[in-house]
C-alpha positions as CSV (number, residue, x, y, z in Angstrom):
1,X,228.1,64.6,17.3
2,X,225.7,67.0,16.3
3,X,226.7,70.8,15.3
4,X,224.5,73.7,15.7
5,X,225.0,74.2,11.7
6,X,223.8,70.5,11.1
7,X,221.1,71.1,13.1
8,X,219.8,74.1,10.8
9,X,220.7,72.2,7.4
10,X,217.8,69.4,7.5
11,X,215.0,70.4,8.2
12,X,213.4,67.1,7.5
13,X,215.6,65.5,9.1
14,X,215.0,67.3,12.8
15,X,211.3,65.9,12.1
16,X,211.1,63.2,10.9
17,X,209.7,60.2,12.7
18,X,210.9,58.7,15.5
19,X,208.4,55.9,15.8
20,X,209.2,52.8,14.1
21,X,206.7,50.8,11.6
22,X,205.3,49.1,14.9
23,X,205.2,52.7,16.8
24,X,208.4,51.4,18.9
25,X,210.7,54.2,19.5
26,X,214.5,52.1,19.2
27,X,217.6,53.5,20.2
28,X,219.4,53.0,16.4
29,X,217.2,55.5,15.6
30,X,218.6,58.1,17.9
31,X,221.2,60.5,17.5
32,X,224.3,61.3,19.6
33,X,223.0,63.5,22.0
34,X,219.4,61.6,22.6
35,X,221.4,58.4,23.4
36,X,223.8,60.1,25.6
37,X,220.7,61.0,27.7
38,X,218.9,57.7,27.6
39,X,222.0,55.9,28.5
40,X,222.9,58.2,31.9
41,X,219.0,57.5,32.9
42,X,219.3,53.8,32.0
43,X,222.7,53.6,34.1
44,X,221.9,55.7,36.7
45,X,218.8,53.4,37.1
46,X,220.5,50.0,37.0
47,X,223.1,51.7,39.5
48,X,220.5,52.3,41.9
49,X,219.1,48.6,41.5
50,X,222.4,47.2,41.9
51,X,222.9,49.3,45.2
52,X,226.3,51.0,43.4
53,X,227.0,54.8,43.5
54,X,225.0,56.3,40.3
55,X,227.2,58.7,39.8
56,X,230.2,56.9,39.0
57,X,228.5,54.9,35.8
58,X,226.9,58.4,34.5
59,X,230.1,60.5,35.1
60,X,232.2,58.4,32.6
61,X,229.5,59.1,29.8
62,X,229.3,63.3,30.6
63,X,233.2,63.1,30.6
64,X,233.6,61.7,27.3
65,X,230.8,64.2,25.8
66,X,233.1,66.9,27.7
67,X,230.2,68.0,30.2
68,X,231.4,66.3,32.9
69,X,230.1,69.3,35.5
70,X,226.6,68.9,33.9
71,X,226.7,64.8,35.7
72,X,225.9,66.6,39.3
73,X,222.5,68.7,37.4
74,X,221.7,65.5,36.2
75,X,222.0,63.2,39.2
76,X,219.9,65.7,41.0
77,X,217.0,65.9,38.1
78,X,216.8,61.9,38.8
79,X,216.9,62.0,42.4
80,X,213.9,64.5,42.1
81,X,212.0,62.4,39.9
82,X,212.6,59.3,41.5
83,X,211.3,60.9,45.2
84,X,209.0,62.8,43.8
85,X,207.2,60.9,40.4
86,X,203.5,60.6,40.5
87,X,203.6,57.7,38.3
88,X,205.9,55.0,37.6
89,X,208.1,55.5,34.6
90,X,209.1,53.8,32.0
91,X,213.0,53.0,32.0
92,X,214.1,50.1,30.2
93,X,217.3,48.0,30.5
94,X,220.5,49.2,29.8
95,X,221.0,46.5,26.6
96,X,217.2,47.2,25.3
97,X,217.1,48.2,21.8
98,X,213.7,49.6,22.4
99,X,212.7,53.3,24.4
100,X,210.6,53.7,27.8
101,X,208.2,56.3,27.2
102,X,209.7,57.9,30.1
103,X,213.2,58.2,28.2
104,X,211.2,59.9,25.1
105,X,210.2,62.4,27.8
106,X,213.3,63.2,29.4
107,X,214.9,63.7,25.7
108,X,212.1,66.1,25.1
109,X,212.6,68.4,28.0
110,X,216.1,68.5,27.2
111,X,215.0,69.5,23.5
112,X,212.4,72.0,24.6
113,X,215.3,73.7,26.8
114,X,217.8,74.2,24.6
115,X,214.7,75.4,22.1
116,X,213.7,78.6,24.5
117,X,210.7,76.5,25.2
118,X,211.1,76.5,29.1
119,X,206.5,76.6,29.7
120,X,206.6,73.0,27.7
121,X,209.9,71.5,29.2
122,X,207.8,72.4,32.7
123,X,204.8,71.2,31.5
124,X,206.4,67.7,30.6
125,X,208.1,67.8,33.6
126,X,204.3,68.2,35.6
127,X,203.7,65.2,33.6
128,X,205.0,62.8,36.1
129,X,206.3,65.7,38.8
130,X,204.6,68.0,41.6
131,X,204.7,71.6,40.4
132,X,207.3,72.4,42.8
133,X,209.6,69.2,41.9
134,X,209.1,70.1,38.7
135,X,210.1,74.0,38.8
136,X,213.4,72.5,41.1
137,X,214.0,70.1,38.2
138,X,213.8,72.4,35.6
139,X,216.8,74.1,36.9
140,X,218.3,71.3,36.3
141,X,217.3,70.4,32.9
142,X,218.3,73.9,31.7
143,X,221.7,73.2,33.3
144,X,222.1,70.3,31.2
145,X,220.4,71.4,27.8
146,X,222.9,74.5,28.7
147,X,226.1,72.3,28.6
148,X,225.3,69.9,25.9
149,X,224.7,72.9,23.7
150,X,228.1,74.3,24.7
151,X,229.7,71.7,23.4
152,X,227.6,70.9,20.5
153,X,225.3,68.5,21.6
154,X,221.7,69.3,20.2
155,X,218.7,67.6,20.4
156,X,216.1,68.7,17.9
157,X,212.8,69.6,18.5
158,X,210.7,67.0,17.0
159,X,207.0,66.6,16.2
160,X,206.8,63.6,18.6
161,X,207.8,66.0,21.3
162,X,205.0,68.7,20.4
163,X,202.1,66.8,19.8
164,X,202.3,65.3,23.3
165,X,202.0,68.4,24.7
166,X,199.0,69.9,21.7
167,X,197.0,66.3,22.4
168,X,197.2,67.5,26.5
169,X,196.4,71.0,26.4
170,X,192.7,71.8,27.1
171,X,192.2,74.7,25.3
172,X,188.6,76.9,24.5
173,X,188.5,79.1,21.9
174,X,185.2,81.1,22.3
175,X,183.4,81.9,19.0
176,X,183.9,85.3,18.5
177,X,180.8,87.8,18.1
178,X,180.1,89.1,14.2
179,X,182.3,86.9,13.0
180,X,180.8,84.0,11.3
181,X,181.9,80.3,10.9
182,X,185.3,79.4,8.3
183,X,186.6,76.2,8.1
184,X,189.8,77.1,10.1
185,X,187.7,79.4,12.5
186,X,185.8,77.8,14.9
């Protein structure tokens, strides 16, 4: 388990890579609070293919990470994405060793709540959501970031999480008048 003082001692360590040598994201890599995440979306899935209650198999994980209020915010930020999700999403089995894309991207909006960084956690969510799903499900997400965080569950903010959102932002930057061209100014 992650504690907040950890989380300031290496800074390194919050950034460094999380893509393996064949740019597979695997779940040995993770830390305590990333795999708490992709295991409730992995189980909650499989629940829902099995026709069992999802909420029971997700429950028992927020229990033993002492959020067990935080299962009902999270239940609900699933049942939004998987009514309202533009695109499929990438979940993988509950024994795969390797990360969904779609996993990576819920652990990020968890990271960029708990960072202050609501504008990208709702940006990633309008990744695969509706603006309006995603505004209902970032209540949600801030609910959960919220009680990890009480209990010392952190998820750093790492660079894999920020490019995404650098690589998908069209921005223009005007040249401005009298100024003239420098390598870093364009």
């Amino acid at each position: 388990m992650e504690t907040k003082g950890s989380r300031d001692l290496d800074i390194t360590e919050q950034y460094k890579s999380l893509k393996a040598g064949d740019g597979e994201v695997r779940v040995s890599q993770l830390t305590t609070s990333e795999n708490l995440i992709v295991f409730s979306i992995r189980a909650w899935v499989d629940a829902l293919k099995s026709k069992r209650n999802p909420m029971l198999d997700i429950q028992k994980g927020f229990v033993c990470a002492g959020i067990q209020d935080t299962s009902i915010a999270f239940d609900e930020l699933m049942l939004v994405t998987a009514t309202s999700a533009h695109q499929a999403l990438d979940v993988r089995y509950l024994c795969c060793q390797v990360l969904g894309d779609a996993e990576l991207d819920f652990i990020a909006v968890i990271s960029f709540a708990q960072q202050g960084k609501s504008e990208w956690a709702f940006r990633r969510l309008c990744s695969w959501l509706p603006p309006a799903a995603a505004r209902k499900s970032l209540m949600e997400v801030q609910k959960i970031a919220d009680a990890m965080e009480g209990v010392g569950l952190y998820i750093a903010l790492r660079n894999e999480f920020i490019n995404f959102d650098l690589d998908n932002v069209d921005i223009h930057v005007p040249k401005l008048p009298n100024v003239p061209l420098h390598k870093t100014v364009q």
